[in-house]
N, C-alpha and C positions, 0 to 999 in steps of 0.2 A: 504494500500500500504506500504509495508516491505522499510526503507531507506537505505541508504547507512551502516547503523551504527545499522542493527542488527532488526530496529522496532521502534513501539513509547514506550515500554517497556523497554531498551533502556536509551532513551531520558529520561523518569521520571524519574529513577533510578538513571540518571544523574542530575539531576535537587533537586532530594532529596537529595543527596550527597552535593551538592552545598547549600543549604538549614540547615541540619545539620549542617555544616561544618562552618558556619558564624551562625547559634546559639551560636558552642560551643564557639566561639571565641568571641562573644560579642558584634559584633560592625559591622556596617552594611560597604559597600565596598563600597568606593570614587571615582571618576574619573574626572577626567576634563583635557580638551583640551586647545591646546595650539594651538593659529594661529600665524602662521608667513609668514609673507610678502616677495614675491619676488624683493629683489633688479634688479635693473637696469645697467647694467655696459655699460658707456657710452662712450666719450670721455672726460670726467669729469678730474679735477685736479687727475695729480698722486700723487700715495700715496710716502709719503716720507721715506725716507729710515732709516730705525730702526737697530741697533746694535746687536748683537747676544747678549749681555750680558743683556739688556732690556728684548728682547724676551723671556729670560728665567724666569725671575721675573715676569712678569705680561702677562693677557691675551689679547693683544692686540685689538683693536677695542672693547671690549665689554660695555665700559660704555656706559652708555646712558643717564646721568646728563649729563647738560651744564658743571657745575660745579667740576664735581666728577674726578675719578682718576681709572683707569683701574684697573681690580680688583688683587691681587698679585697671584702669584700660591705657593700653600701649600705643604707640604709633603704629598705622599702618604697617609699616617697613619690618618693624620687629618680629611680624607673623608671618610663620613658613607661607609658602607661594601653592598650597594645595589645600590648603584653606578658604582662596577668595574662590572656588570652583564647585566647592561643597552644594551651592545654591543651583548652580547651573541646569540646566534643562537636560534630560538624559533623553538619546533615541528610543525611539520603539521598536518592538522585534521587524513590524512592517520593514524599516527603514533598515536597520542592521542586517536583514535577509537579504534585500537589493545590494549588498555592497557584498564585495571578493573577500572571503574569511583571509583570505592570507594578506591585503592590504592593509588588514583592521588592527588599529592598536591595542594593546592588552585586556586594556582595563569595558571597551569596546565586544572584546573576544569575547572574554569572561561574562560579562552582561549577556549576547548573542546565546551561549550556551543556556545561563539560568532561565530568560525566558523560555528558548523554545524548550527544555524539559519542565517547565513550570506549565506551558500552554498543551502538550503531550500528555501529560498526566490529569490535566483537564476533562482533555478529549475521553483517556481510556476509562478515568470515573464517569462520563456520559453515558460511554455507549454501558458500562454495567447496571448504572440504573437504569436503564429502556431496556435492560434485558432480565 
């Protein structure tokens, strides 16, 4: 059964790409998640009123010491270069399928692959429920 992306011909090609791709470089790919807790917003003490000239020096609420002191904000400059990208717009599997796995940058690759096993596995719970 031919996929959305061509075949499974395709897919290894993709896979090998990905594969090569983190030989050459060395070093195998990291990930980890991050859980965060949904606050509650209540009738709870209001928050007290902060100065614009505080606000601008430090980030407010983010400590999390008893102790500690909210963390200050830095000059642009001071922050690694993979941080101002975090926001950026990510392709969709559409678009990443259109393009040649092996022109595709890594991080590009690695995406390519999660969706379409993310959208594959979609499919094969569909057809189990109609069946």
């Amino acid at each position: 059964m031919a996929t959305a992306m061509g075949g499974a011909g395709v897919r290894a090609r993709v896979l090998q790409a990905l594969f090569r791709h983190q030989r050459a470089a060395g070093s195998k790919a990291a990930g980890g998640s991050a859980s965060k807790k949904k606050s509650r917003s209540g009738d709870g003490p209001a928050a007290p009123v902060v100065s614009k000239e505080l606000r601008a020096k430090a980030v407010l609420g983010a400590n999390i010491l008893k102790e500690g002191a909210d963390p200050v904000i830095k000059e642009d400059k001071e922050y690694p270069d993979w941080l101002w990208g975090l926001l950026d717009k990510q392709p969709a599997l559409s678009e990443l399928e259109r393009k040649n796995p092996d022109t595709l940058p890594m991080h590009d690759l690695r995406r390519l692959v999660k969706l379409d096993n993310r959208r594959r596995i979609k499919e094969k719970n569909s057809l189990r429920a109609k069946a």
